[in-house]
C-alpha atoms as an extended CHARMM CRD file, in Angstrom:
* protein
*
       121  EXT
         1         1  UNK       CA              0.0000000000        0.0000000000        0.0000000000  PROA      1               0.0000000000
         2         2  UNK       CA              1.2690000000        3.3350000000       -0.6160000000  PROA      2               0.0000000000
         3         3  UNK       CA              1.6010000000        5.7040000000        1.3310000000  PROA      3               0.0000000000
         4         4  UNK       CA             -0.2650000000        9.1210000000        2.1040000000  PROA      4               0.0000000000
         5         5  UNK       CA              1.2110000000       12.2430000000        1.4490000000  PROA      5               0.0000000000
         6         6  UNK       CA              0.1520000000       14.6880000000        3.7840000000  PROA      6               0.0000000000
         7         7  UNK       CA              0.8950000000       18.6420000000        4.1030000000  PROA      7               0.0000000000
         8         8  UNK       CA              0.5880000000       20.9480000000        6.9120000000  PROA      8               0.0000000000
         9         9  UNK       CA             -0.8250000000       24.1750000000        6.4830000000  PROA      9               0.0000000000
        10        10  UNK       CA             -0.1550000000       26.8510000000        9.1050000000  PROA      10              0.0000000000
        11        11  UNK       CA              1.7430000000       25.9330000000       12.6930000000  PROA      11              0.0000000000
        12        12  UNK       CA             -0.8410000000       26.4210000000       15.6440000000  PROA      12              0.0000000000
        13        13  UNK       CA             -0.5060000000       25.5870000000       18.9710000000  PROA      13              0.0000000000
        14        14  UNK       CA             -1.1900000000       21.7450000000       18.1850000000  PROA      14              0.0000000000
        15        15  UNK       CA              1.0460000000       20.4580000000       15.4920000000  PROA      15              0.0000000000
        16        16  UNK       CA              4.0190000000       19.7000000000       17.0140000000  PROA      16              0.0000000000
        17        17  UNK       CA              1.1820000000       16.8920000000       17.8170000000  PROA      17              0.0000000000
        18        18  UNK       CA             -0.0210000000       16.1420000000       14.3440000000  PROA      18              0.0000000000
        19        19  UNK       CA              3.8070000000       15.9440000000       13.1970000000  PROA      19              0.0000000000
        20        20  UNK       CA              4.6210000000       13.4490000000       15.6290000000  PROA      20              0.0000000000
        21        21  UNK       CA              1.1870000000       11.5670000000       15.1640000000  PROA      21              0.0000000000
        22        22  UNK       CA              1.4840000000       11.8240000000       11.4160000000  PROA      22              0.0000000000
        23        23  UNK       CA              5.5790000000       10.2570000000       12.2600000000  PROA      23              0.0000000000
        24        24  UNK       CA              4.4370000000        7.6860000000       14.1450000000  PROA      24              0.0000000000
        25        25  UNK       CA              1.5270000000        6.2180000000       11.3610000000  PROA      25              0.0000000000
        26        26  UNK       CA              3.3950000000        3.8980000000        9.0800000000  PROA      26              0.0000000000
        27        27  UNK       CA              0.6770000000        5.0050000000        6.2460000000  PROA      27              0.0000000000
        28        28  UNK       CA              1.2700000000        8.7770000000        6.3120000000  PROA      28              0.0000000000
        29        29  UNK       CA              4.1170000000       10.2940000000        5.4550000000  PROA      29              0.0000000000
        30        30  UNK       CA              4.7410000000       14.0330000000        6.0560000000  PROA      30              0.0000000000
        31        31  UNK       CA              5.6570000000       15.4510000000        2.3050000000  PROA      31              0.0000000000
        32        32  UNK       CA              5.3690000000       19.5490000000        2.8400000000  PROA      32              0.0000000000
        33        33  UNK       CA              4.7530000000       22.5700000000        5.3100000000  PROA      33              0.0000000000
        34        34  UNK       CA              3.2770000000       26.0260000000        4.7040000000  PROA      34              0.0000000000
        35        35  UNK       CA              3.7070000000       28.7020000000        6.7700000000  PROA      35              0.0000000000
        36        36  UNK       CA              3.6370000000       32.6720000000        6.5300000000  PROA      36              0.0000000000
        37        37  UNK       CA              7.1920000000       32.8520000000        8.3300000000  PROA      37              0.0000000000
        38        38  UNK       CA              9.7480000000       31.2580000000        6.6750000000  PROA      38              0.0000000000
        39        39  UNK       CA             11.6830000000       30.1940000000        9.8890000000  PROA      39              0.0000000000
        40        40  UNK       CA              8.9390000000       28.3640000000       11.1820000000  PROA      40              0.0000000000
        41        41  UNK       CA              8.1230000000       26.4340000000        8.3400000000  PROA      41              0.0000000000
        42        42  UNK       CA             11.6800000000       25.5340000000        8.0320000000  PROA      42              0.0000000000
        43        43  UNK       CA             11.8400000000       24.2920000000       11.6050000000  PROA      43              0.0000000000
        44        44  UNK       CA              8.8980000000       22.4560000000       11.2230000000  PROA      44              0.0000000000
        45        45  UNK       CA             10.2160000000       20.6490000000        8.4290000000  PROA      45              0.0000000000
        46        46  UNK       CA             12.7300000000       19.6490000000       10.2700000000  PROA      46              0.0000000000
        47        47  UNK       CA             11.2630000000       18.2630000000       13.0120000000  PROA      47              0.0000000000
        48        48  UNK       CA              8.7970000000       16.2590000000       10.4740000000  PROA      48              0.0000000000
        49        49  UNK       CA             11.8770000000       15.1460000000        8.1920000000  PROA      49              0.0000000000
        50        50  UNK       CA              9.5740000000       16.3270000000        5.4540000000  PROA      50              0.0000000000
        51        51  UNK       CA             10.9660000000       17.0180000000        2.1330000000  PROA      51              0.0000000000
        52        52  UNK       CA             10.2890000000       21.0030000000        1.8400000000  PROA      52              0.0000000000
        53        53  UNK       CA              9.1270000000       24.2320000000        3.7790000000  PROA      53              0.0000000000
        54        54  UNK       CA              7.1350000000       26.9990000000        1.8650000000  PROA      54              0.0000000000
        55        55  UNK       CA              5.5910000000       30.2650000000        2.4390000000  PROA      55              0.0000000000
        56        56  UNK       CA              3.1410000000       29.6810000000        0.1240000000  PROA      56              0.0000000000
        57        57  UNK       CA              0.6320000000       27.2580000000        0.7340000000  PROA      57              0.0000000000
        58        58  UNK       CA             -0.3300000000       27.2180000000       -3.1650000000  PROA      58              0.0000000000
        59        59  UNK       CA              2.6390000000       24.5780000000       -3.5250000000  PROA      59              0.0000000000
        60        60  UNK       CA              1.1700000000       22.2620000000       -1.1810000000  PROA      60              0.0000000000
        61        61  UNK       CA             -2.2090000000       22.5180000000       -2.6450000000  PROA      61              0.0000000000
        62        62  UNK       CA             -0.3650000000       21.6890000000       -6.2040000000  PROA      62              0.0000000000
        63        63  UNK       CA              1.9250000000       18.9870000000       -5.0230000000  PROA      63              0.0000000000
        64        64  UNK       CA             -0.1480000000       15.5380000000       -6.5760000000  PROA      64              0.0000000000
        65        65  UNK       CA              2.2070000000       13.5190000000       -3.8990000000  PROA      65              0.0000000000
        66        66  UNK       CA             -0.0760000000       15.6200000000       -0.9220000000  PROA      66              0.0000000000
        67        67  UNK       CA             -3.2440000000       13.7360000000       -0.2290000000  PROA      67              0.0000000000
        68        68  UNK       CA             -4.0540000000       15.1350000000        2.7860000000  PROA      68              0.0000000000
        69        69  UNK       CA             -4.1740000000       19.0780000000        4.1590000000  PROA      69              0.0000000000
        70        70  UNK       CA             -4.2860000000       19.3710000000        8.0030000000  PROA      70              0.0000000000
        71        71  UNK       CA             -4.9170000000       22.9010000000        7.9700000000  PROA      71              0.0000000000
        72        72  UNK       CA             -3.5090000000       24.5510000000       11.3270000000  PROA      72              0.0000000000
        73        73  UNK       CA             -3.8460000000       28.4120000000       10.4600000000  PROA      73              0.0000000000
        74        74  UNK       CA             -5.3300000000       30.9190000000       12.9660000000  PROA      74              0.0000000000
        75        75  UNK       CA             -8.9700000000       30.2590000000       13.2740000000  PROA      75              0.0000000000
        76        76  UNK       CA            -10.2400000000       32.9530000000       11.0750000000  PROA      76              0.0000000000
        77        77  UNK       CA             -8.4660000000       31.5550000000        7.9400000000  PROA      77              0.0000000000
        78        78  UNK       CA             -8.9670000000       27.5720000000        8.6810000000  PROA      78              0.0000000000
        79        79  UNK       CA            -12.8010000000       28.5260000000        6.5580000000  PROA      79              0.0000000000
        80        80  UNK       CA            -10.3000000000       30.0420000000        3.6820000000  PROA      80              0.0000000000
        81        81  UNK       CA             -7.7780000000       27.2800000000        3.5280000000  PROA      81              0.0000000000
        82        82  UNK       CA            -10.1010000000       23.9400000000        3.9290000000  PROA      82              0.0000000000
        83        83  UNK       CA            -11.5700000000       25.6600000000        0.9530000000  PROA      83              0.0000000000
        84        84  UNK       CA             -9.2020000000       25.8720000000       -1.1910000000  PROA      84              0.0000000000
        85        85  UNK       CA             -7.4050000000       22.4140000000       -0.4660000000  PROA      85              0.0000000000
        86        86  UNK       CA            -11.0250000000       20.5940000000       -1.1070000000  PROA      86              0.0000000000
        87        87  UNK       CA            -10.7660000000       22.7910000000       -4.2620000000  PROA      87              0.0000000000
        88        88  UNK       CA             -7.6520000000       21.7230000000       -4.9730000000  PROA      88              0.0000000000
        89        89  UNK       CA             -9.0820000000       17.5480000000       -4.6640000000  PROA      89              0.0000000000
        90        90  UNK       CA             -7.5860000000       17.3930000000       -1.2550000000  PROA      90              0.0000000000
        91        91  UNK       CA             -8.7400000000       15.6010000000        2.1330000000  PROA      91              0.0000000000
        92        92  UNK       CA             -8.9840000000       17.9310000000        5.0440000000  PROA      92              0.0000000000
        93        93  UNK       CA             -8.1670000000       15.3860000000        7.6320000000  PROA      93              0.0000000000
        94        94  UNK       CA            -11.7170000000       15.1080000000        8.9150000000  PROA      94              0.0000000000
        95        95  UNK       CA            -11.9120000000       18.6520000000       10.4550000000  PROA      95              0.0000000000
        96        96  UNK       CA            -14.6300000000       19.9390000000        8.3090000000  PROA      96              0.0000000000
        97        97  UNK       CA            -16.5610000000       16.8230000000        8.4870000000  PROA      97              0.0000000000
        98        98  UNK       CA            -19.7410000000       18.3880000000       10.6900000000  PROA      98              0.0000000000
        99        99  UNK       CA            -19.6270000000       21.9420000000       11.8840000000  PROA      99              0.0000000000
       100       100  UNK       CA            -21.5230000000       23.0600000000       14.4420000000  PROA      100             0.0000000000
       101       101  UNK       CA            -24.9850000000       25.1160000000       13.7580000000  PROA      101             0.0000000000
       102       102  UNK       CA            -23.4040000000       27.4150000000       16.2980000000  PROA      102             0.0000000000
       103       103  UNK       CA            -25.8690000000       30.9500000000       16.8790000000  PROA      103             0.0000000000
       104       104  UNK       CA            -27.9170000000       32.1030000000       19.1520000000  PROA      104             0.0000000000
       105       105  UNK       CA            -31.3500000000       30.8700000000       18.5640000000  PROA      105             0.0000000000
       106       106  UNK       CA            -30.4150000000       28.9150000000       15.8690000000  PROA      106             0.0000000000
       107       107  UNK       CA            -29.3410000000       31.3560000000       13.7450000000  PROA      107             0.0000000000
       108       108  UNK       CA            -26.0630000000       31.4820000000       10.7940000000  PROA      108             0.0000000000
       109       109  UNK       CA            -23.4780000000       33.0570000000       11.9040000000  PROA      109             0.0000000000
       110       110  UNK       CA            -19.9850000000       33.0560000000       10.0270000000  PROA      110             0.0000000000
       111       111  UNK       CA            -19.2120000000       29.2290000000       10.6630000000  PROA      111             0.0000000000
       112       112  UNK       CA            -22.2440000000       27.8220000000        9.9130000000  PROA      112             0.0000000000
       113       113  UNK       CA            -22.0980000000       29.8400000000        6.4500000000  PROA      113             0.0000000000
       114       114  UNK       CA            -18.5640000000       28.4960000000        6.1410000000  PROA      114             0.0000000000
       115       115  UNK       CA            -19.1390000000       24.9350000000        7.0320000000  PROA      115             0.0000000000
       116       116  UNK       CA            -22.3160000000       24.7920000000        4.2520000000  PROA      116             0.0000000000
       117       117  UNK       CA            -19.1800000000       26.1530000000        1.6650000000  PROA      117             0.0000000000
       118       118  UNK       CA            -17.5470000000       23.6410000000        2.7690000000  PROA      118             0.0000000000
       119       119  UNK       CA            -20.4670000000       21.0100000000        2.5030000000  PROA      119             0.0000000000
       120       120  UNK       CA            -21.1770000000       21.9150000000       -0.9520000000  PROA      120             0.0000000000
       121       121  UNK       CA            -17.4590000000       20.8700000000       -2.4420000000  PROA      121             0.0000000000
């Protein structure tokens, strides 16, 4: 069985987590990281052993060996980014499965608008 290629997006508080979970899974294999600074996406890709860093997240999102975008951006952008690596015929690692109908009295707010983007990819 091949392997999965799988890029990360962004460097929140939890992927020091997903890189060593995503190390660990003998059918994953870390390919690419995107990240607005340069010197954390190259110190990411070290600690992964992947095979490049990038500022732009466009090359992950073109890269046909990435399967898989765990996106792990800032909260306002993760909408943005699941987006575009759906777009782009990639899996978001489950995130976007089932958002939340979150609102007072039922109402849309911003992520239930989002997640029915989402749903309709």
């Amino acid at each position: 069985m091949n392997k999965l290629g799988v890029g990360l997006m962004g460097s929140d508080v939890h992927v020091s987590g997903y890189i060593k979970a995503f190390t660990a899974c003998p059918d994953a294999e870390l390919i690419g990281v995107a990240d607005d600074e340069e010197q954390i996406a190259q110190d990411l890709c070290r600690q992964g052993q992947m095979k490049y860093a990038t500022t732009d997240y466009q090359q992950l999102l073109d890269d046909a060996d990435i399967q898989i975008i765990l996106v792990c951006t800032p909260d306002l952008f993760h909408a943005e980014h699941a987006i575009a690596a759906l777009r782009a015929g990639k899996h978001d690692g489950g995130r976007y499965r089932k958002l939340p109908k979150i609102g007072a009295n039922g109402g849309r707010n911003r992520t239930h608008v989002h997640g029915e983007s989402i749903h309709a990819i």
